[in-house]
Z-matrix of the N, CA and C atoms (Angstrom, degrees):
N
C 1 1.439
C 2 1.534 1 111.11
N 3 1.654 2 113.38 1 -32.43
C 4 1.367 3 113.34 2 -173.54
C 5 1.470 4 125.86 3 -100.26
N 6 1.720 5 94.70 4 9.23
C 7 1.213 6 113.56 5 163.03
C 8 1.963 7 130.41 6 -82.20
N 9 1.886 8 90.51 7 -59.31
C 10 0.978 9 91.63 8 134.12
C 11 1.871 10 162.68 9 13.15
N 12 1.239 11 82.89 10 -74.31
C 13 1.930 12 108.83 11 -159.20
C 14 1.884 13 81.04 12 -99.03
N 15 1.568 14 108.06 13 -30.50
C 16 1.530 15 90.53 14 -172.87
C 17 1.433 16 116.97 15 -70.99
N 18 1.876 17 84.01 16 -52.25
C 19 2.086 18 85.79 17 177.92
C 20 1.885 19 118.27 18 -54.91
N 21 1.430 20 107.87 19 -21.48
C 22 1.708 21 107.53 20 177.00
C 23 1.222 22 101.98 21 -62.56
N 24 1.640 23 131.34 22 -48.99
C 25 1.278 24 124.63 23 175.38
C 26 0.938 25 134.41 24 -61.18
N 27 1.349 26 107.87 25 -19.01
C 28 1.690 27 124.55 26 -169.13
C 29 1.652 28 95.54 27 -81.44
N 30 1.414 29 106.75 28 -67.51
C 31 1.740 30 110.87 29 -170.60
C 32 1.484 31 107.15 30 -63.33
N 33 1.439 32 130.00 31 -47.90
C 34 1.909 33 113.40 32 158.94
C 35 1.009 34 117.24 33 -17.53
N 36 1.557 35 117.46 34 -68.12
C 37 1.685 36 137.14 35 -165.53
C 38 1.343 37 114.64 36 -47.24
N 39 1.779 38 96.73 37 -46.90
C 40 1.724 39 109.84 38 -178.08
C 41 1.744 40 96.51 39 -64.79
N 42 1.419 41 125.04 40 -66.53
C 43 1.057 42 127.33 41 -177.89
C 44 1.261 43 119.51 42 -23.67
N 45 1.478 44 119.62 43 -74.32
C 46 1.516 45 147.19 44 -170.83
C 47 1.864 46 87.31 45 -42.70
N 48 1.502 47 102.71 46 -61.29
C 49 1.860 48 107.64 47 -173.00
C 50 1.327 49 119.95 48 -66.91
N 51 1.070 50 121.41 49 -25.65
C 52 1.353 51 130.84 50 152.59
C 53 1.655 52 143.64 51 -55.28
N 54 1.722 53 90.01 52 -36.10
C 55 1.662 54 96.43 53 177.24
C 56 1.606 55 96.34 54 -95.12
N 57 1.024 56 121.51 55 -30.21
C 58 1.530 57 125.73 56 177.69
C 59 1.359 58 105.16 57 -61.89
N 60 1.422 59 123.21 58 -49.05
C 61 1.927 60 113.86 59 167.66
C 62 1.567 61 113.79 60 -49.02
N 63 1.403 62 113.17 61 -62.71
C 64 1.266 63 115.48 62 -168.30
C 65 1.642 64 125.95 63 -48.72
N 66 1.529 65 94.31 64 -27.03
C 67 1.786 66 125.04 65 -179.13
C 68 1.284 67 107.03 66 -71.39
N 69 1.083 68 106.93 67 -34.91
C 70 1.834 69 118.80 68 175.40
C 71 1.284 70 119.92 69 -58.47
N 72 1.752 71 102.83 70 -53.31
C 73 1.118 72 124.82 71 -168.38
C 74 1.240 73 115.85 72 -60.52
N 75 1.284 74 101.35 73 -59.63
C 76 1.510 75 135.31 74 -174.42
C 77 1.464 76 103.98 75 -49.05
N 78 1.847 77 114.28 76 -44.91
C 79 1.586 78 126.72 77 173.58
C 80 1.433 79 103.32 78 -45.81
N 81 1.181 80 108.83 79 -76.84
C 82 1.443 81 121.33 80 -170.24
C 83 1.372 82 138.07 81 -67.40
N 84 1.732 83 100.69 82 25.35
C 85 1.475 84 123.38 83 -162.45
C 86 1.663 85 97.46 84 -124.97
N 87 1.675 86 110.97 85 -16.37
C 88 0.892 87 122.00 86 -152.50
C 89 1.930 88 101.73 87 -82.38
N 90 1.522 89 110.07 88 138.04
C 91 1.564 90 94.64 89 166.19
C 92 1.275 91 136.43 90 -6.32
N 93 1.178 92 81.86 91 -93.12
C 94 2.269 93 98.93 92 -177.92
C 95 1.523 94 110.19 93 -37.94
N 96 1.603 95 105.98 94 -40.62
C 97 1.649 96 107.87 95 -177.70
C 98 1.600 97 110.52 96 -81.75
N 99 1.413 98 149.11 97 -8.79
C 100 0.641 99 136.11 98 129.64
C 101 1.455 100 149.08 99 -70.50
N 102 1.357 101 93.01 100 -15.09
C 103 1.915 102 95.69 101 170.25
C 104 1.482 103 101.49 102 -80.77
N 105 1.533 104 119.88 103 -34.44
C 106 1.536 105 123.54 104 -174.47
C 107 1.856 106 100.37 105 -45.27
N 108 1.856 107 102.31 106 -54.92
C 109 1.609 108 102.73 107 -177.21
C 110 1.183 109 135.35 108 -63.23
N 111 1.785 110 111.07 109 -32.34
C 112 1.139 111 115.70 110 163.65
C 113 1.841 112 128.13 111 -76.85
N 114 1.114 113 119.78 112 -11.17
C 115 1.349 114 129.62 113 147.74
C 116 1.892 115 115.78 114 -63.25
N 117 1.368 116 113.98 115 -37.75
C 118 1.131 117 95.47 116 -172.82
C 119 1.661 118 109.81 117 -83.36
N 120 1.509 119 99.25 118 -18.56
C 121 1.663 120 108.71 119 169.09
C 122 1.687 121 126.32 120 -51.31
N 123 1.514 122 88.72 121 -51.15
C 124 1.618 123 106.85 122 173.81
C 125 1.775 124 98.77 123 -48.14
N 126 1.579 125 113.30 124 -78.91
C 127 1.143 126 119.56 125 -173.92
C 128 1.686 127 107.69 126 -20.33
N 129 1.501 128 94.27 127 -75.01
C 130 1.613 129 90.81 128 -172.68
C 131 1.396 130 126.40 129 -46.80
N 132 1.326 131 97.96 130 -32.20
C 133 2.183 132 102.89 131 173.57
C 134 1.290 133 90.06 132 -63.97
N 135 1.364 134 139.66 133 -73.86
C 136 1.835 135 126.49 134 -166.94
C 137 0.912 136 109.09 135 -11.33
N 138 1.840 137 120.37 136 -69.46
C 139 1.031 138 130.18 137 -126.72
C 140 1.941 139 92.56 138 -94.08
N 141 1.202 140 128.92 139 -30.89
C 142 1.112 141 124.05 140 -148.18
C 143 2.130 142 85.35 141 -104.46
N 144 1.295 143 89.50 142 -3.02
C 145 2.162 144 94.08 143 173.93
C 146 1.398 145 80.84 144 -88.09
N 147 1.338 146 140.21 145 -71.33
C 148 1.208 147 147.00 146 -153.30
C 149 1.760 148 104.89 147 -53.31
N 150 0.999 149 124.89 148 -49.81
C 151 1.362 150 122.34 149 -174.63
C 152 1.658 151 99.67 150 -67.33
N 153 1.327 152 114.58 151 -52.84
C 154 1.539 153 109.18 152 -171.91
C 155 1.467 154 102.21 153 -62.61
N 156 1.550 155 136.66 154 -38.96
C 157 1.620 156 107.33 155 -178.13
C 158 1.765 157 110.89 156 -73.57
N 159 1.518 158 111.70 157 -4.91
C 160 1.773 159 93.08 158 -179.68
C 161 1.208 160 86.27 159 -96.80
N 162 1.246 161 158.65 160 -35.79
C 163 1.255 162 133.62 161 136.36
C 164 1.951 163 129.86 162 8.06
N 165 1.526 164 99.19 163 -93.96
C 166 1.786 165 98.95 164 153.60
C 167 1.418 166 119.93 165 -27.08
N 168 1.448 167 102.95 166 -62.34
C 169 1.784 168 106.38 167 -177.69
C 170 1.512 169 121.40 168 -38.68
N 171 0.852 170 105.58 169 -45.57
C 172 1.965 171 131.20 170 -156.97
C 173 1.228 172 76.06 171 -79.79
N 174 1.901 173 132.31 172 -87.55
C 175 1.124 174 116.57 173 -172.64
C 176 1.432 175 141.89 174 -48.83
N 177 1.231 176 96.87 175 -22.37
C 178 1.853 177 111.19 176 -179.76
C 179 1.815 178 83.24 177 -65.94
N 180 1.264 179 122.77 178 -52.68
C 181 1.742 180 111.68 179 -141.61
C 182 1.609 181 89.54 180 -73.14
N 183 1.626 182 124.37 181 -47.17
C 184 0.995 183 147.90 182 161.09
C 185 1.821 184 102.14 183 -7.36
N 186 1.172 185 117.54 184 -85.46
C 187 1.367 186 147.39 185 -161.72
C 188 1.974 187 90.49 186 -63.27
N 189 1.334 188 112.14 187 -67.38
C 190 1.606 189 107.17 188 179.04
C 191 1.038 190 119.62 189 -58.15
N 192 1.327 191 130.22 190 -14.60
C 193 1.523 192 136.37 191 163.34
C 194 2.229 193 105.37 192 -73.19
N 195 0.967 194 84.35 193 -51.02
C 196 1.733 195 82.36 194 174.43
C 197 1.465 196 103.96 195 -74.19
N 198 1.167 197 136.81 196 -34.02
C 199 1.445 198 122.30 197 -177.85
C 200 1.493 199 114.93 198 -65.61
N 201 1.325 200 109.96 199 -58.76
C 202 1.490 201 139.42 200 160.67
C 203 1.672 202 91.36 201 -21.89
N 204 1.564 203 119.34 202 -121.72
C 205 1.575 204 120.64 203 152.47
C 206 1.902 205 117.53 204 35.13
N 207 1.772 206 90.41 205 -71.43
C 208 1.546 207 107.62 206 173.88
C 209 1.417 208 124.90 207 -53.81
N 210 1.391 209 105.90 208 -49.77
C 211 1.949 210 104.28 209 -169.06
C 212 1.659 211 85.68 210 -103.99
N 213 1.205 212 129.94 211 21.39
C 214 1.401 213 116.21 212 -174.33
C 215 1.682 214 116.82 213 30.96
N 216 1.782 215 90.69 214 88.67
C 217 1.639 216 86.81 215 161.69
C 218 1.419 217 117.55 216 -140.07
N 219 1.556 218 91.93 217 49.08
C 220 1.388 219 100.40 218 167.41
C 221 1.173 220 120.40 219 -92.84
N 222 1.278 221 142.11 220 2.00
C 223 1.154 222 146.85 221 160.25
C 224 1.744 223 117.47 222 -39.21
N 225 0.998 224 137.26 223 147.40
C 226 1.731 225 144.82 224 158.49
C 227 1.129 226 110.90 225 -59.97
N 228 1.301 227 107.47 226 131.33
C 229 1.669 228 97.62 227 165.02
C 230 1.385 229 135.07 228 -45.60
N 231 1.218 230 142.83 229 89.86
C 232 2.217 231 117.72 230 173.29
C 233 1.181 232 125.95 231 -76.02
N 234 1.150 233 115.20 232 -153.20
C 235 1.462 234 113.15 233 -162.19
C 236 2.015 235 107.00 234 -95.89
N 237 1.283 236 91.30 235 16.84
C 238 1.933 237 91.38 236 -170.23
C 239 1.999 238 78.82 237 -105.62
N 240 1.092 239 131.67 238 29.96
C 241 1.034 240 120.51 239 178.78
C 242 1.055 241 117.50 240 -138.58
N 243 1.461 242 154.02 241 64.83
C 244 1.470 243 139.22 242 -152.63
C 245 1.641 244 129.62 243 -67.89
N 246 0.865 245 130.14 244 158.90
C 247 1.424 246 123.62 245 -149.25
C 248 1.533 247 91.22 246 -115.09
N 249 1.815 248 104.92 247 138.93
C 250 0.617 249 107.62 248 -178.83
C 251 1.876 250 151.00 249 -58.95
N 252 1.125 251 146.46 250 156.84
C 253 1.402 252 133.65 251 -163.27
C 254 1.561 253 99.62 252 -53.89
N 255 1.052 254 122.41 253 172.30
C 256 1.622 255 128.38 254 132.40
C 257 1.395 256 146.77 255 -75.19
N 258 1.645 257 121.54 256 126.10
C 259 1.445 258 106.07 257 -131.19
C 260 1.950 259 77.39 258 -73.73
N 261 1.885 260 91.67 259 150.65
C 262 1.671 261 104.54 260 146.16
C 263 1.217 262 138.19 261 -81.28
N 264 1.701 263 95.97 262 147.22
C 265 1.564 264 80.90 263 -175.10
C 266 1.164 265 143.32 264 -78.64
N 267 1.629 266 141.52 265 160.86
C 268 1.238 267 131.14 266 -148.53
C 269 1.592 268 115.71 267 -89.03
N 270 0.765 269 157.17 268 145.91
C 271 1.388 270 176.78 269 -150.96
C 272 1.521 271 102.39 270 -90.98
N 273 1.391 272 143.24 271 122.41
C 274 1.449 273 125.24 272 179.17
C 275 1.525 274 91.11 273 -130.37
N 276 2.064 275 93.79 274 118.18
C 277 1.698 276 103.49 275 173.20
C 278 1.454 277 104.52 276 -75.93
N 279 1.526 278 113.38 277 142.79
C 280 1.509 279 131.09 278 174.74
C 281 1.766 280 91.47 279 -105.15
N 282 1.607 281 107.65 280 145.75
C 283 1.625 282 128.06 281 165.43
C 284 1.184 283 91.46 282 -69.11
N 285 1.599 284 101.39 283 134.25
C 286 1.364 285 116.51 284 157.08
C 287 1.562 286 121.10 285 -45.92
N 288 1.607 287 120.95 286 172.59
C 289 0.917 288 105.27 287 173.42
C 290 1.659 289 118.91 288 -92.82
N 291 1.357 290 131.27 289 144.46
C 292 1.524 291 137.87 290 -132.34
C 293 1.303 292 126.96 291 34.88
N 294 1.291 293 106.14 292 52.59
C 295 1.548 294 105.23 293 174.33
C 296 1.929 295 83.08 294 -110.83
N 297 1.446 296 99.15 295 155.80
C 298 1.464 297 103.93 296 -177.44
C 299 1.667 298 107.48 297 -98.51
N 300 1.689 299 105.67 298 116.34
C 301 1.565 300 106.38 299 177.74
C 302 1.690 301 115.85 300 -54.89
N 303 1.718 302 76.10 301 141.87
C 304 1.820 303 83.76 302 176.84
C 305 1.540 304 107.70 303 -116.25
N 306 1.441 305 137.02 304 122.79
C 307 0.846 306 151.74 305 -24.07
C 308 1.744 307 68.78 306 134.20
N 309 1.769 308 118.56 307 94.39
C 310 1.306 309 134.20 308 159.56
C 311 1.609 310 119.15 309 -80.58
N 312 1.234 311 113.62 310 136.88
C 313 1.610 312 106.89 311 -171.48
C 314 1.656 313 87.99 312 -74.18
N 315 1.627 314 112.35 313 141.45
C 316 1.569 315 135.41 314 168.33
C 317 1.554 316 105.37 315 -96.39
N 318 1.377 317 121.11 316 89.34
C 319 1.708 318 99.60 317 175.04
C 320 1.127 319 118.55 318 -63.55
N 321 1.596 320 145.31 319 -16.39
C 322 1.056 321 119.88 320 164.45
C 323 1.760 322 130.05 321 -82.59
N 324 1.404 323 121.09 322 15.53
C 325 0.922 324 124.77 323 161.70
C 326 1.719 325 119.23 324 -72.71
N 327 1.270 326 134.24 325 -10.25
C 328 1.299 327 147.15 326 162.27
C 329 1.736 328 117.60 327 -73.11
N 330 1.302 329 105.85 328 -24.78
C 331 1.504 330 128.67 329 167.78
C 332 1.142 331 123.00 330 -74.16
């Protein structure tokens, strides 16, 4: 009898743990829960692109400070050096008339 009553408890238990995995699974298979993960994926790539270019930065400024340093050009400009022109101004082409405007992607319009 007390064998029995054990294996009933035993195979419930499995049951109960079993439909409760599959329920999980099944959750997290679901749309919404996967766009939720792959959004939080994206996020984390931003952030871990974002650290590696201030990364570059630091070293880029890093490196022009030692180059700089190197050929010594920290010096001021004098007068054996003439300064450069002033930039001109730029020319802005207009579309003909019936040409169809194009329409530059704005990345911060996605923001």
């Amino acid at each position: 009898m007390f064998r029995r009553a054990f294996w009933f408890t035993t195979g419930a238990a499995a049951g109960v743990w079993a439909t409760t995995k599959v329920n999980r699974k099944l959750r997290s298979l679901a749309p919404d829960s996967l766009a939720a993960r792959a959004a939080d994926k994206a996020v984390e790539t931003g952030h871990r692109v974002r650290e590696f270019a201030l990364d570059v930065r630091a070293g880029m400024a890093q490196r022009e400070d030692e180059l700089t340093d190197a050929l010594g050009l920290q010096a001021s400009p004098d007068a054996d050096h003439p300064e450069l022109p002033a930039p001109t101004a730029r020319t802005v082409r207009r579309p003909l008339p019936g040409t169809p405007t194009v329409h530059r992607y704005d990345r911060n319009e996605d923001h």
